[in-house]
C-alpha positions as CSV (number, residue, x, y, z in Angstrom):
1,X,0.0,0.0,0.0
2,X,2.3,2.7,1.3
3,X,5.3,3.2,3.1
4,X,6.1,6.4,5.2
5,X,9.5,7.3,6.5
6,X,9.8,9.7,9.8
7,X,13.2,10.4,10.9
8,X,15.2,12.8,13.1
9,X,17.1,13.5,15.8
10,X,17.0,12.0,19.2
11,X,13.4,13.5,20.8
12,X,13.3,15.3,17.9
13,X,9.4,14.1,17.6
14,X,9.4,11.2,15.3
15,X,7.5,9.0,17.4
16,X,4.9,11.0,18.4
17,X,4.7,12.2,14.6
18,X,4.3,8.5,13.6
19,X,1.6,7.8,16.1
20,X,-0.4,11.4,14.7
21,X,-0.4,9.4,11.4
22,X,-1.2,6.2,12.5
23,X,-4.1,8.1,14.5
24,X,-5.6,9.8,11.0
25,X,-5.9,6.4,9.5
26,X,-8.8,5.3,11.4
27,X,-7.8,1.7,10.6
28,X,-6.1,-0.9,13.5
29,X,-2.6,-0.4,13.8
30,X,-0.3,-2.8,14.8
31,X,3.0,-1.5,16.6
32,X,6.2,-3.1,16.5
33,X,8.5,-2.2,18.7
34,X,11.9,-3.1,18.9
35,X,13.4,-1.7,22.1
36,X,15.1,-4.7,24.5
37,X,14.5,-3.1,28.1
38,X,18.1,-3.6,29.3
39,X,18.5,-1.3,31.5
40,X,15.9,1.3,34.0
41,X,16.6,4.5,31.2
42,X,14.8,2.0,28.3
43,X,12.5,0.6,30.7
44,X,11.4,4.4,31.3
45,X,11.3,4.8,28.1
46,X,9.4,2.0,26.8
47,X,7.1,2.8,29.5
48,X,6.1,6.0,28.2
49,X,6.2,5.2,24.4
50,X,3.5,2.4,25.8
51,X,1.3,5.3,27.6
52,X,1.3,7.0,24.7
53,X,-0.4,5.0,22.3
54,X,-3.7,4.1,22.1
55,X,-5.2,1.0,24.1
56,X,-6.7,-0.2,21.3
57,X,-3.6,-1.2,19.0
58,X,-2.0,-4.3,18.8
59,X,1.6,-4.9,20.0
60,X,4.6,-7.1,18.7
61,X,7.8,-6.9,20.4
62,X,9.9,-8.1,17.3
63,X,13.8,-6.4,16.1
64,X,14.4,-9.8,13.9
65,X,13.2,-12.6,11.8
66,X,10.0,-10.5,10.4
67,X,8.9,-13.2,8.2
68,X,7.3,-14.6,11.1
69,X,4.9,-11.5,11.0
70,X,2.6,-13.1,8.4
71,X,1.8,-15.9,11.0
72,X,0.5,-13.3,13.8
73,X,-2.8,-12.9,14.1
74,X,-2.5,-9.2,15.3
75,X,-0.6,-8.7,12.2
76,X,-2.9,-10.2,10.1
77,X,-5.9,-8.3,11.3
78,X,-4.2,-4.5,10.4
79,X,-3.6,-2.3,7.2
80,X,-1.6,-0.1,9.0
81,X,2.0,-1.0,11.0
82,X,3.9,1.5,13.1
83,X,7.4,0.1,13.1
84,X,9.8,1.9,16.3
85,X,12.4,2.4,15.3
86,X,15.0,0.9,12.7
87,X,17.9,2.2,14.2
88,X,17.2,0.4,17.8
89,X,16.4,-2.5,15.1
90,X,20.0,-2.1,13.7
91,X,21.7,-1.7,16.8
92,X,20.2,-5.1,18.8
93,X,21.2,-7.3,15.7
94,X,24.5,-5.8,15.5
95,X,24.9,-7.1,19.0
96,X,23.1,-10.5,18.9
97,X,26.2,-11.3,16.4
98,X,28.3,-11.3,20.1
99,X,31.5,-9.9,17.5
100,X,34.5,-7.8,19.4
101,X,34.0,-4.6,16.6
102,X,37.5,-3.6,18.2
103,X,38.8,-5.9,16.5
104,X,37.0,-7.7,14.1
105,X,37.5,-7.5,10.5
106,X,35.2,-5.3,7.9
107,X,34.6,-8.8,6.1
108,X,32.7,-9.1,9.6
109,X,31.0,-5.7,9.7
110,X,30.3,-6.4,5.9
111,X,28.3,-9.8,7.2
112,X,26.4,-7.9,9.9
113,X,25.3,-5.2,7.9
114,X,24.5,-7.6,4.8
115,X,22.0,-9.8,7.8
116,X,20.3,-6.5,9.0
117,X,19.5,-5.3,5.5
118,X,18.3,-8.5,4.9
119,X,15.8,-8.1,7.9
120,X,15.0,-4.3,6.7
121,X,14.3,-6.1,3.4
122,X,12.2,-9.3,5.0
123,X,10.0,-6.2,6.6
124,X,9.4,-4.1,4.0
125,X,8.5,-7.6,1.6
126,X,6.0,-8.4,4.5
127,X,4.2,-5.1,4.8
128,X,4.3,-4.9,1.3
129,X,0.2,-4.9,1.2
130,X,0.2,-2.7,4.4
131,X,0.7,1.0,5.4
132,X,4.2,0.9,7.2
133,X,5.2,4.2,8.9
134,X,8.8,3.3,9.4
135,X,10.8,5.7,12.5
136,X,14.6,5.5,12.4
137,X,17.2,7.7,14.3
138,X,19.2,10.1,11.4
139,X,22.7,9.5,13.0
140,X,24.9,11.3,10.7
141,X,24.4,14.9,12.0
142,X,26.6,14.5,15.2
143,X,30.4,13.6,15.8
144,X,32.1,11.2,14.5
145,X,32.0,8.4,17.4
146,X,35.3,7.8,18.5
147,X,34.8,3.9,19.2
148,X,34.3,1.5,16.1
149,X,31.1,-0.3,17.3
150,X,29.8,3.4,17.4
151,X,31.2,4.0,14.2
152,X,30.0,1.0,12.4
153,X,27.0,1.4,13.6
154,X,26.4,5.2,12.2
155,X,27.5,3.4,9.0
156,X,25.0,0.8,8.9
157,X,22.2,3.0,10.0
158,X,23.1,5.2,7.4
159,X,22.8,3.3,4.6
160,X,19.6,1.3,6.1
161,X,17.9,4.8,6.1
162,X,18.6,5.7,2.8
163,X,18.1,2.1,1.7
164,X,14.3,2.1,3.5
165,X,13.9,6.4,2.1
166,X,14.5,5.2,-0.9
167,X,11.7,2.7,-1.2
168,X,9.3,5.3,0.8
169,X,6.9,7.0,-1.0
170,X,6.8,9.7,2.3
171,X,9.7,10.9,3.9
172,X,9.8,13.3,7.2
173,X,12.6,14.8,8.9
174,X,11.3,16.2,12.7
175,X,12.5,19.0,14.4
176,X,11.6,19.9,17.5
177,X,8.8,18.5,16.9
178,X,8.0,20.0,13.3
179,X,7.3,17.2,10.5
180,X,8.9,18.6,7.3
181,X,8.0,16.5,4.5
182,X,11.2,15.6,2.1
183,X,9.2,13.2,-0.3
């Protein structure tokens, strides 16, 4: 059906943004959300994305193998999937690979980003008949990290953005909290 892009700095308002388009569909939605709560700070925030949204929409807690979507009845059921957010999608499959990026080689990094485009792929191929409103982090406005997991992960989100902005036929960039439509 249509896929929508929304991304931004960090509280830049790309979720909330999201949600306000999900909202003016009128249809189910189905969120997917990809956060691991690791620590209190992403419990916190998990817990406040989850106040936010309305009762009445389905959730899948899902970062990985999204051909497994199809089988979900909650899935099923929706024209319209909130995915939050690609770049917390990125970052928890760069780390299920359990690599040392110190000191691994980019034949390795190569492998890891070739797996998580395949996943942004298997998503997009699965909401193909769906409204997706895709949110990702745009992480190449800041420093340069100074670590290489940092590094290859700004990399790799990079090119996943303008991989999925590419394919979007909507793109927004937020800025304290002001949408401005690129495509």
């Amino acid at each position: 059906m249509s896929l929508i892009f929304i991304t931004g700095g960090a509280r830049s308002g790309k979720s909330s943004y999201a949600e306000h388009l999900a909202k003016e569909l009128s249809k189910p939605v189905v969120y997917i959300a990809t956060a691991i709560a690791f620590d209190d700070g992403m419990k916190d925030r998990i817990a406040k994305h989850q106040a936010q949204r309305p009762e009445n929409w389905g959730t899948i807690e899902q970062y990985n193998n999204f051909e497994t979507l199809k089988d979900n009845p909650a899935f099923q059921k929706t024209d319209v999937v909130l995915f939050d957010c690609l770049t917390v999608m990125a970052t928890n499959n760069m780390l299920d690979f359990q690599v040392d990026y110190d000191t691994c080689t980019m034949d390795t990094v190569s492998e890891v980003e070739a797996s998580i485009k395949c996943e942004v792929e298997r998503l997009l191929d699965v909401c193909k008949d769906k409204t997706l409103i895709m949110v990702s982090n745009e992480v190449g406005l800041g420093l340069v990290p100074s670590y290489k997991l940092g590094s290859y992960f700004r990399d790799i989100a990079g090119r996943m953005n303008q991989l999925v902005a590419s394919r979007a036929d909507e793109v927004y960039f937020t800025v304290s909290g002001i949408p401005m439509k690129l495509k």
